[in-house]
N, CA, C and O atoms as a Maestro MAE file, in Angstrom:
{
 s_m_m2io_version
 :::
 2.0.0
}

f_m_ct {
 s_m_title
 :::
 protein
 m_atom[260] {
  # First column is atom index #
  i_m_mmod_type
  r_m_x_coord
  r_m_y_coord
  r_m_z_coord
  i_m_residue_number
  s_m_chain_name
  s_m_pdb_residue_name
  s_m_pdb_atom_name
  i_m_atomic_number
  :::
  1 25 40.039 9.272 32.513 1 A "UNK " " N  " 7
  2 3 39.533 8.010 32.980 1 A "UNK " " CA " 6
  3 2 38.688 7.361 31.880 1 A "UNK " " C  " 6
  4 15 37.745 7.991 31.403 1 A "UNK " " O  " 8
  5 25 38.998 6.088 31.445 2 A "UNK " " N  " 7
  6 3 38.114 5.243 30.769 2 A "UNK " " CA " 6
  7 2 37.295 5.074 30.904 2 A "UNK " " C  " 6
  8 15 37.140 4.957 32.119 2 A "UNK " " O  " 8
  9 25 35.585 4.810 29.926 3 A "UNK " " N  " 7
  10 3 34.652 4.035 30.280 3 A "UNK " " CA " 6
  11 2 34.422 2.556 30.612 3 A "UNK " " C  " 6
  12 15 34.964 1.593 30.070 3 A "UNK " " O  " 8
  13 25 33.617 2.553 31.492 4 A "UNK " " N  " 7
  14 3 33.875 0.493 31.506 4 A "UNK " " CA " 6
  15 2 33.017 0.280 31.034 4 A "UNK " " C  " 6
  16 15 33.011 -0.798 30.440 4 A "UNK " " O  " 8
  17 25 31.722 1.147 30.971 5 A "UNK " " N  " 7
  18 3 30.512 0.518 29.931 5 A "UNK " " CA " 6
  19 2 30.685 0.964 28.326 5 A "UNK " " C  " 6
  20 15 31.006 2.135 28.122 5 A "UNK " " O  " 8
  21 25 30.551 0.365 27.551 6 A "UNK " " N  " 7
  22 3 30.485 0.856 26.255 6 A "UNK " " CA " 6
  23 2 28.763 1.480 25.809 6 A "UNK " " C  " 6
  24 15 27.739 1.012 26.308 6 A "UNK " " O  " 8
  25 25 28.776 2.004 25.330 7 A "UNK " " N  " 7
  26 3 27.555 3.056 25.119 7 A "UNK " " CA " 6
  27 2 27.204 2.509 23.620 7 A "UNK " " C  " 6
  28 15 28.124 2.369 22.814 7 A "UNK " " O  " 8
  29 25 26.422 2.332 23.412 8 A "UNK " " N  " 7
  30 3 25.906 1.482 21.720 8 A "UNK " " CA " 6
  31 2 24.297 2.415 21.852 8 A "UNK " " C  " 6
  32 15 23.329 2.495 22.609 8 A "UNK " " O  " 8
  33 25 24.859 3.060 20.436 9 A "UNK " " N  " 7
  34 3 22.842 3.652 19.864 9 A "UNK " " CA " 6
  35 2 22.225 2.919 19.824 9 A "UNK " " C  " 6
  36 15 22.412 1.806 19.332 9 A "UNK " " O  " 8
  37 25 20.752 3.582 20.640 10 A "UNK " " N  " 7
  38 3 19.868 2.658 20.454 10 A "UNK " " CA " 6
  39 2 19.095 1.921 19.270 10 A "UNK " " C  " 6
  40 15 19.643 2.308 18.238 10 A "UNK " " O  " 8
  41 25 18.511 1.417 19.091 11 A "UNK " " N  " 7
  42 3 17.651 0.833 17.708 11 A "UNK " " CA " 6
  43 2 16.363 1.476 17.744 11 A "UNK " " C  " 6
  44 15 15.692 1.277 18.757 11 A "UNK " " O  " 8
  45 25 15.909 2.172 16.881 12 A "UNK " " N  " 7
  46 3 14.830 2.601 16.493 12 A "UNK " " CA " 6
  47 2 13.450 1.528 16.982 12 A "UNK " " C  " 6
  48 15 13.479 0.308 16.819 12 A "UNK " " O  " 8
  49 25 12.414 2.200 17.531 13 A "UNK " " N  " 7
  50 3 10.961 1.543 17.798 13 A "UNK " " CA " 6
  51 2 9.906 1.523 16.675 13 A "UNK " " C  " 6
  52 15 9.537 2.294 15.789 13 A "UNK " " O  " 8
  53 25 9.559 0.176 17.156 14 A "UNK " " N  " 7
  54 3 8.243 0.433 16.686 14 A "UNK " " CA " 6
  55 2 9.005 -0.741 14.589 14 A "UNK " " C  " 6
  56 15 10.009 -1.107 13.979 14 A "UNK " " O  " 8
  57 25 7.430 -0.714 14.552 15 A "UNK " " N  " 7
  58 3 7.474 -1.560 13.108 15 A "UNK " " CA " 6
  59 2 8.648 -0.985 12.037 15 A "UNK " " C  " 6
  60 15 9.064 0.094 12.459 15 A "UNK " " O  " 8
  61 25 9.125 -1.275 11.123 16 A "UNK " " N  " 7
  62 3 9.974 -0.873 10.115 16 A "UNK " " CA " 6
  63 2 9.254 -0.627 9.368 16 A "UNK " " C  " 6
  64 15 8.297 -1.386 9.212 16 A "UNK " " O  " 8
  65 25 9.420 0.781 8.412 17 A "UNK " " N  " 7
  66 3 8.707 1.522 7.214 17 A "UNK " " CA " 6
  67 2 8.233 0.389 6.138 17 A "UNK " " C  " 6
  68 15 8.488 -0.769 6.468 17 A "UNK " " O  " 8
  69 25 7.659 0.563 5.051 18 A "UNK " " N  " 7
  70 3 7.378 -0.767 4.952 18 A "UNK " " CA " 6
  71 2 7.714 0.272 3.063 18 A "UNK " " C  " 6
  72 15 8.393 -0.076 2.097 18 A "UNK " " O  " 8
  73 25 7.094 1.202 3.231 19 A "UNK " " N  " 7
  74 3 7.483 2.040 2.165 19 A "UNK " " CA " 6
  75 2 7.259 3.131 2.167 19 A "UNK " " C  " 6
  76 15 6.712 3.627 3.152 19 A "UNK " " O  " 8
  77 25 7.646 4.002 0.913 20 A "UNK " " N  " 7
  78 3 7.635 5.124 0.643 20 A "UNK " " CA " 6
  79 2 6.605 6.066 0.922 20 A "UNK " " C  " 6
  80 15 6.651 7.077 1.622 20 A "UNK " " O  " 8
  81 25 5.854 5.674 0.397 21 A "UNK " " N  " 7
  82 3 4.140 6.060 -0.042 21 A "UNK " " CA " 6
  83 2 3.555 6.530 1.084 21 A "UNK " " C  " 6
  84 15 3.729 5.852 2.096 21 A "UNK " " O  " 8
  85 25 2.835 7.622 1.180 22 A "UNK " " N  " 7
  86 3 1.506 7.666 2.785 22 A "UNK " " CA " 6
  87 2 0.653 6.495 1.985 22 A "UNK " " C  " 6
  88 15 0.602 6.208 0.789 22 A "UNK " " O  " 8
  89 25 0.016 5.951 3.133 23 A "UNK " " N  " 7
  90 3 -0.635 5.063 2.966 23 A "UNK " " CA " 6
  91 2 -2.345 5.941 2.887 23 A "UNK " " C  " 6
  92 15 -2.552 6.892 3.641 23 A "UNK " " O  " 8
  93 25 -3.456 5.446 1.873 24 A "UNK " " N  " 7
  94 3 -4.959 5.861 2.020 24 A "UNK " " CA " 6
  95 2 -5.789 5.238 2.509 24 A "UNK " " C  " 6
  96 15 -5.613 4.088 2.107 24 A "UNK " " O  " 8
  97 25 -6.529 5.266 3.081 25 A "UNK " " N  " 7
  98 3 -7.745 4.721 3.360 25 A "UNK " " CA " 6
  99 2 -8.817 5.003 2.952 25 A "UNK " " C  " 6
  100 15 -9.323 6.114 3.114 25 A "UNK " " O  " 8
  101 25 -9.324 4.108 2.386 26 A "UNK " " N  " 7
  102 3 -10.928 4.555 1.591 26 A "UNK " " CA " 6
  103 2 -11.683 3.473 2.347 26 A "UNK " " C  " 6
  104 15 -11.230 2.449 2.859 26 A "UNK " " O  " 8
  105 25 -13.161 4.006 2.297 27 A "UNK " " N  " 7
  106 3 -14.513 2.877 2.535 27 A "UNK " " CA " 6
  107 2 -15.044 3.211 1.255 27 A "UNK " " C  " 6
  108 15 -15.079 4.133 0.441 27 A "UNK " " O  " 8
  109 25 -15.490 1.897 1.467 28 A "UNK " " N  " 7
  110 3 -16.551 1.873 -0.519 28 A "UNK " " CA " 6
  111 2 -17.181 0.217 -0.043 28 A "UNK " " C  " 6
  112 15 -16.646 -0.689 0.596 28 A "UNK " " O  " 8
  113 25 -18.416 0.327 -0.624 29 A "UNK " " N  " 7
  114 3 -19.451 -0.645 -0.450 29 A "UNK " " CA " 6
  115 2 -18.769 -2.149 -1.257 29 A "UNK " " C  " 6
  116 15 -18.031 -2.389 -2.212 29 A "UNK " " O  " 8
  117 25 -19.544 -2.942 -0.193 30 A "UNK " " N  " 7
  118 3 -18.876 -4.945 -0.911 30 A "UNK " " CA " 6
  119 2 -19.169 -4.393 -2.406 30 A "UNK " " C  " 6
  120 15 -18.181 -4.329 -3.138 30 A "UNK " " O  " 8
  121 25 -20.600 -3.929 -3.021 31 A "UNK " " N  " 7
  122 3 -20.644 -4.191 -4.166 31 A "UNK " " CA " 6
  123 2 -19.471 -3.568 -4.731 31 A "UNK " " C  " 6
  124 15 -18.960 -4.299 -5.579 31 A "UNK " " O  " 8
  125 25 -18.901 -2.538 -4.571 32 A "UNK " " N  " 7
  126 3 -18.071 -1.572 -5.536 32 A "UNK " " CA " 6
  127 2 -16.607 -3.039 -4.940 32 A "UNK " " C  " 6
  128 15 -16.002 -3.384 -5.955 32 A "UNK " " O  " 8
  129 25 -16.390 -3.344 -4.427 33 A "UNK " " N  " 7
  130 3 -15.306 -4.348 -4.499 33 A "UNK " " CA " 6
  131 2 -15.463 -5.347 -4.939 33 A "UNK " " C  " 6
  132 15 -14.506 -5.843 -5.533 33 A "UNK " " O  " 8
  133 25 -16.611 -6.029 -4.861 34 A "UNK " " N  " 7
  134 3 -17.330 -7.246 -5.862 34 A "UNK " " CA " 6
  135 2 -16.948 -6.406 -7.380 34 A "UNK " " C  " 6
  136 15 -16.429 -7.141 -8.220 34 A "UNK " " O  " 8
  137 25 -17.143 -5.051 -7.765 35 A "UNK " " N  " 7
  138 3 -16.789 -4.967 -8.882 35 A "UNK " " CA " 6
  139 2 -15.428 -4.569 -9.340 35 A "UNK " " C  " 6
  140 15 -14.988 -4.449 -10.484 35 A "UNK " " O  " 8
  141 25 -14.959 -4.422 -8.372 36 A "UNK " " N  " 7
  142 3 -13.099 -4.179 -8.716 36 A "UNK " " CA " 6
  143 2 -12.638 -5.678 -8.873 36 A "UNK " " C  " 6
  144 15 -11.980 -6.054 -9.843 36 A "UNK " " O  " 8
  145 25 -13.080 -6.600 -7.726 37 A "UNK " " N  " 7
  146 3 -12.855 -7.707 -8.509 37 A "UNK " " CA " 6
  147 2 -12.983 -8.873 -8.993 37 A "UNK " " C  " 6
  148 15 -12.657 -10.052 -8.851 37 A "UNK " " O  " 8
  149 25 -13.616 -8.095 -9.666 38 A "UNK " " N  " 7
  150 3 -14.659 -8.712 -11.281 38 A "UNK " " CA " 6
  151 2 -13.741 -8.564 -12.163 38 A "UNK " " C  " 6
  152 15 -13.605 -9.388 -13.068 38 A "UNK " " O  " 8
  153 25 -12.868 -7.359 -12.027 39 A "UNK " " N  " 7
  154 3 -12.303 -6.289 -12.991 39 A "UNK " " CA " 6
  155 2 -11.204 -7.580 -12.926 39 A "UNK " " C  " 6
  156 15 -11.103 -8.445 -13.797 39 A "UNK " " O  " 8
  157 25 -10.518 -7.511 -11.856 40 A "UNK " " N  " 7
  158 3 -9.206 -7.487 -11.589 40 A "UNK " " CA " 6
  159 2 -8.575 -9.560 -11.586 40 A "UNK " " C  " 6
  160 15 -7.488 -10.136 -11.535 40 A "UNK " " O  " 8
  161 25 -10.029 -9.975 -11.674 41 A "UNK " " N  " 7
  162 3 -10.590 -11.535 -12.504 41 A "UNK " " CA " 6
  163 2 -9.809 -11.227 -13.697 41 A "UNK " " C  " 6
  164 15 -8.640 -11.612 -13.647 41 A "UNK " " O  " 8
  165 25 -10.162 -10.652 -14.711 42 A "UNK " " N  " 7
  166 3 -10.637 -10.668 -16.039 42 A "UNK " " CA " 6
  167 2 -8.500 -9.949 -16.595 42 A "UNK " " C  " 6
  168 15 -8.095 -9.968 -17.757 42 A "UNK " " O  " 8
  169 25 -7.794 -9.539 -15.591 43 A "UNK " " N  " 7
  170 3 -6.359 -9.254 -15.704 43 A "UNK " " CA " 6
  171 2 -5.793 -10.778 -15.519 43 A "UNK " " C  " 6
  172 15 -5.960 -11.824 -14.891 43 A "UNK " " O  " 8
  173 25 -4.857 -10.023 -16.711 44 A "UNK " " N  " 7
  174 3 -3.976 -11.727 -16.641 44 A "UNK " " CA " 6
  175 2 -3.539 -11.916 -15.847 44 A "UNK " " C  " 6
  176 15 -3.304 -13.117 -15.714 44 A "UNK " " O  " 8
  177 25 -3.103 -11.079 -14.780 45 A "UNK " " N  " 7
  178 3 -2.082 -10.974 -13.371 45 A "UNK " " CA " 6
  179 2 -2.658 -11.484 -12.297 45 A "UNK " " C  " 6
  180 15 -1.996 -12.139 -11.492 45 A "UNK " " O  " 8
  181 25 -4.301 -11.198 -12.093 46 A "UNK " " N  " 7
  182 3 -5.409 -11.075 -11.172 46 A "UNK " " CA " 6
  183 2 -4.336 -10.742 -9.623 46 A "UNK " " C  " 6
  184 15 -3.779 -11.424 -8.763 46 A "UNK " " O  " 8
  185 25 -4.561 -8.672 -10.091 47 A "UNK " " N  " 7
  186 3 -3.891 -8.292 -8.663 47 A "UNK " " CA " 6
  187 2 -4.528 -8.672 -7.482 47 A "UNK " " C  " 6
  188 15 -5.508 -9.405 -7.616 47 A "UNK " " O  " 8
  189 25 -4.289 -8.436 -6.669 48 A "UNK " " N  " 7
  190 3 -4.677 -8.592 -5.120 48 A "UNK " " CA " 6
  191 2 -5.797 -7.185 -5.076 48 A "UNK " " C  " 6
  192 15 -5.490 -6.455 -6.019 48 A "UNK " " O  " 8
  193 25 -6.760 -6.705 -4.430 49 A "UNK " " N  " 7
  194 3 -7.790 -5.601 -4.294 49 A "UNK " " CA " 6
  195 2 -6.735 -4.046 -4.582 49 A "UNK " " C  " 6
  196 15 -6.850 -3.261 -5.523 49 A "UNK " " O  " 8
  197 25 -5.767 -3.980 -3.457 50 A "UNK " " N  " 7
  198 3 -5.474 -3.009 -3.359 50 A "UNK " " CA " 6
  199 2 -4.452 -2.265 -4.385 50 A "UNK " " C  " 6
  200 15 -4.025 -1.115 -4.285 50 A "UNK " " O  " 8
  201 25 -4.109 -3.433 -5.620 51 A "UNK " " N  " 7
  202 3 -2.977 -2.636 -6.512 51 A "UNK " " CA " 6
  203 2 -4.403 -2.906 -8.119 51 A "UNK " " C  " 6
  204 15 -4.449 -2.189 -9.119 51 A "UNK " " O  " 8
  205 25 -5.215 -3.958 -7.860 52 A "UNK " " N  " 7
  206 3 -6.116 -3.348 -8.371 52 A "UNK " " CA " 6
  207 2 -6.837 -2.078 -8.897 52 A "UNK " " C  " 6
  208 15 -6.906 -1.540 -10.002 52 A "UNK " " O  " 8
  209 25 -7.572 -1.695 -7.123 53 A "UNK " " N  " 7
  210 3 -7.728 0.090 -6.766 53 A "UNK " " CA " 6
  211 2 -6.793 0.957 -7.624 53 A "UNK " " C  " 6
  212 15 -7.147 1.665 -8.566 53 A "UNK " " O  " 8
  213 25 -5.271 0.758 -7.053 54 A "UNK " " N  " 7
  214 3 -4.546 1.671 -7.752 54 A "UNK " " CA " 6
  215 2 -4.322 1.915 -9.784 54 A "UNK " " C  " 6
  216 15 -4.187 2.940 -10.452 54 A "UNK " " O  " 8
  217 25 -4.385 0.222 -10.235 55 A "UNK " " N  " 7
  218 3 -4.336 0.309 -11.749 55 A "UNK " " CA " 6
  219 2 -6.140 1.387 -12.351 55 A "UNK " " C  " 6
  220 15 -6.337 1.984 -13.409 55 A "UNK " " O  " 8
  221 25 -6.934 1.239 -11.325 56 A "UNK " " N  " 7
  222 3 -8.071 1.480 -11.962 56 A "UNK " " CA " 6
  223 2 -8.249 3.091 -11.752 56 A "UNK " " C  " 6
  224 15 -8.901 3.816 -12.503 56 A "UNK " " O  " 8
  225 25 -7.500 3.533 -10.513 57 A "UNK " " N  " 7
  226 3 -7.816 4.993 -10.288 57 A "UNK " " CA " 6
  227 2 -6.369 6.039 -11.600 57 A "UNK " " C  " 6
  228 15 -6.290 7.215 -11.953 57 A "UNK " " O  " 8
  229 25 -5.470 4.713 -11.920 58 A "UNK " " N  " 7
  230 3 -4.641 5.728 -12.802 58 A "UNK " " CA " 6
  231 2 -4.898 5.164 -14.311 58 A "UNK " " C  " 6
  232 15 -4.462 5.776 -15.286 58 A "UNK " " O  " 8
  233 25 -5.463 4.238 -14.402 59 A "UNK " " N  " 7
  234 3 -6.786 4.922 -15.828 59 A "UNK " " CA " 6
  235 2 -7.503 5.771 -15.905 59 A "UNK " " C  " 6
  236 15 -7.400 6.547 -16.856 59 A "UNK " " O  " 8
  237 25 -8.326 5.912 -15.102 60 A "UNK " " N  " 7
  238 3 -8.897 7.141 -14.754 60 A "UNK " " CA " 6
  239 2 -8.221 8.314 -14.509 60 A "UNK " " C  " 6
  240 15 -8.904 9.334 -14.420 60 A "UNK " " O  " 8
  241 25 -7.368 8.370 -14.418 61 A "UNK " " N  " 7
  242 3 -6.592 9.695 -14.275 61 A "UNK " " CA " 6
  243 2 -6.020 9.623 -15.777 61 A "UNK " " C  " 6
  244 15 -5.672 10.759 -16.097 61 A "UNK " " O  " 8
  245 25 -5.863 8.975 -16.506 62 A "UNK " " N  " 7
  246 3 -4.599 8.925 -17.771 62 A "UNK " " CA " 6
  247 2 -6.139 8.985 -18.887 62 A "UNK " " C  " 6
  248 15 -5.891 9.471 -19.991 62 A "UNK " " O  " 8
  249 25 -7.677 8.528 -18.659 63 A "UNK " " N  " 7
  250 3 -8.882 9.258 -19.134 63 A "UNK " " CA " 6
  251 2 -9.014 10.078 -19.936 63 A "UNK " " C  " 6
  252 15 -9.116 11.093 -19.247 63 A "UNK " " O  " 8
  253 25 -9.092 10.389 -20.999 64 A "UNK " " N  " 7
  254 3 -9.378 11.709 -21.286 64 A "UNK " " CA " 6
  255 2 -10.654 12.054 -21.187 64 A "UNK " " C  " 6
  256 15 -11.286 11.009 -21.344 64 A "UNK " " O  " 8
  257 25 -11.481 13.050 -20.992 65 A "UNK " " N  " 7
  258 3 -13.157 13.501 -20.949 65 A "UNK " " CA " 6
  259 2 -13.626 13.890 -22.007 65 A "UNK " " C  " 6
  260 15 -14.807 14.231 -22.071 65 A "UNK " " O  " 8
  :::
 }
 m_bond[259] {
  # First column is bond index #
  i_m_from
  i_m_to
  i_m_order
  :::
  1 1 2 1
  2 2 3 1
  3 3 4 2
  4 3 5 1
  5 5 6 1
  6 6 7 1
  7 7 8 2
  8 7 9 1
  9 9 10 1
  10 10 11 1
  11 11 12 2
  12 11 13 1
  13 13 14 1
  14 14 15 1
  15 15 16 2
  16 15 17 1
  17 17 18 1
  18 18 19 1
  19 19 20 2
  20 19 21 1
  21 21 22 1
  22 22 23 1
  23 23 24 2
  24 23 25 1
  25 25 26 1
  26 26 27 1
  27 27 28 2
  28 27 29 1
  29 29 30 1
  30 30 31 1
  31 31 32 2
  32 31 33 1
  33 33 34 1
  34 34 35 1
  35 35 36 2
  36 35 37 1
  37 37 38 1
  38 38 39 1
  39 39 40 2
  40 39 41 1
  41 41 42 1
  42 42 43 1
  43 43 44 2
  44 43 45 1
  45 45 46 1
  46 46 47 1
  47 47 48 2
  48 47 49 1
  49 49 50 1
  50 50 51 1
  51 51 52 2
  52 51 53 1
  53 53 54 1
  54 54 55 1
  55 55 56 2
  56 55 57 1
  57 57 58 1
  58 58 59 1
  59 59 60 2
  60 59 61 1
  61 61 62 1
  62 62 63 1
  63 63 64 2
  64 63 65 1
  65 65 66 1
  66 66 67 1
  67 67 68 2
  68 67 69 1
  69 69 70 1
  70 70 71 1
  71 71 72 2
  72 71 73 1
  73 73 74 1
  74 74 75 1
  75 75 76 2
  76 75 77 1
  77 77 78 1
  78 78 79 1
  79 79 80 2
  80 79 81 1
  81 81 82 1
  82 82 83 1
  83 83 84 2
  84 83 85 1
  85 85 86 1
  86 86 87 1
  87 87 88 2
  88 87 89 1
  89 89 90 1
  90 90 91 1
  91 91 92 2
  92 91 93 1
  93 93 94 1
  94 94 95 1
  95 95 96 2
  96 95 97 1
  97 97 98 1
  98 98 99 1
  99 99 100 2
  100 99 101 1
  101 101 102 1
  102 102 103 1
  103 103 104 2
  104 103 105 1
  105 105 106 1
  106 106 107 1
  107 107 108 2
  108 107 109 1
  109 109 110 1
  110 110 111 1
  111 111 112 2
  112 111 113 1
  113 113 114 1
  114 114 115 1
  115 115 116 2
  116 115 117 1
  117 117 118 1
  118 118 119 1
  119 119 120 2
  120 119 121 1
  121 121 122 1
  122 122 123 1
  123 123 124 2
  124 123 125 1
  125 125 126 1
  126 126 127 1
  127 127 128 2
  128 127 129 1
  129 129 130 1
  130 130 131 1
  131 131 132 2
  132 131 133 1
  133 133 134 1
  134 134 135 1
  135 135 136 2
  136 135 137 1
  137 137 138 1
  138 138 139 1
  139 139 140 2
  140 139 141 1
  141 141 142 1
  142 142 143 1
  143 143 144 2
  144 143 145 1
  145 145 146 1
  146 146 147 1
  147 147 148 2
  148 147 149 1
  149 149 150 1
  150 150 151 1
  151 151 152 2
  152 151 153 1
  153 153 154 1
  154 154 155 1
  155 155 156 2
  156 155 157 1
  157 157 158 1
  158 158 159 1
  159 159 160 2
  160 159 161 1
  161 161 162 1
  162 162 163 1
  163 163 164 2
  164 163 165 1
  165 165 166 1
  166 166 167 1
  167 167 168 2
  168 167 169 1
  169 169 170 1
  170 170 171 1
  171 171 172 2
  172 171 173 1
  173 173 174 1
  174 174 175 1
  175 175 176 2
  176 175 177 1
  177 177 178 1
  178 178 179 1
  179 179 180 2
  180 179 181 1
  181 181 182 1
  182 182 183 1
  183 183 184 2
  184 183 185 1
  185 185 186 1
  186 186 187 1
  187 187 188 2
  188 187 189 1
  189 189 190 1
  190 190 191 1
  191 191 192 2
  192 191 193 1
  193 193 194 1
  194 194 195 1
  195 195 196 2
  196 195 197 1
  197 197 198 1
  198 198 199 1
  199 199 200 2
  200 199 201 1
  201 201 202 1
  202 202 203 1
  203 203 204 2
  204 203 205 1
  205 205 206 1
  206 206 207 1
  207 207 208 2
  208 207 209 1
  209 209 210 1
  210 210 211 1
  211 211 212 2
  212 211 213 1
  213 213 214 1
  214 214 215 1
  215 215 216 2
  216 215 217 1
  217 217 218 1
  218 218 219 1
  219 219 220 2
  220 219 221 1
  221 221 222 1
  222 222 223 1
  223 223 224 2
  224 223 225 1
  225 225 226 1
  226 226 227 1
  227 227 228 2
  228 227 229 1
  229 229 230 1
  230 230 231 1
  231 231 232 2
  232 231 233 1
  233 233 234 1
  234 234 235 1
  235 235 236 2
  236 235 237 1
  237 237 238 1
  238 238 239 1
  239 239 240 2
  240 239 241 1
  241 241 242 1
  242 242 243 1
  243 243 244 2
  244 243 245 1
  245 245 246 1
  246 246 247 1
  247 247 248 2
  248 247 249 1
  249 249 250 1
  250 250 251 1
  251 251 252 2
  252 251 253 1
  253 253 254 1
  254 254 255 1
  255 255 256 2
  256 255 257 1
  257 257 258 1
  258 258 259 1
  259 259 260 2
  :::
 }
}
């Protein structure tokens, strides 16, 4: 016996991945963001805060001591 309903997968919930990455969360004081961007002024690009954060924490990692 045939079906009369056709059966279609459902669609996944909820927001679409947006990317790869886990996402972080940090707190850090206005001033320490007043000084990221100060920083991030003074780039020819002038990133947005949060790819800022990221250019400044992988200088610091690429650092030597």
């Amino acid at each position: 016996m045939a079906k009369s309903i056709k059966d279609s997968p459902k669609k996944p919930r909820g927001r679409p991945a947006t990317g790869k990455d886990p996402m972080v969360g940090v707190r850090m004081s206005e001033e320490l963001q007043d000084e990221i961007r100060h920083w991030a002024g003074k780039q020819e690009d002038d990133p947005p805060l949060a790819t800022a954060i990221r250019r400044l924490v992988e200088i610091g990692l690429k650092a030597k001591r």
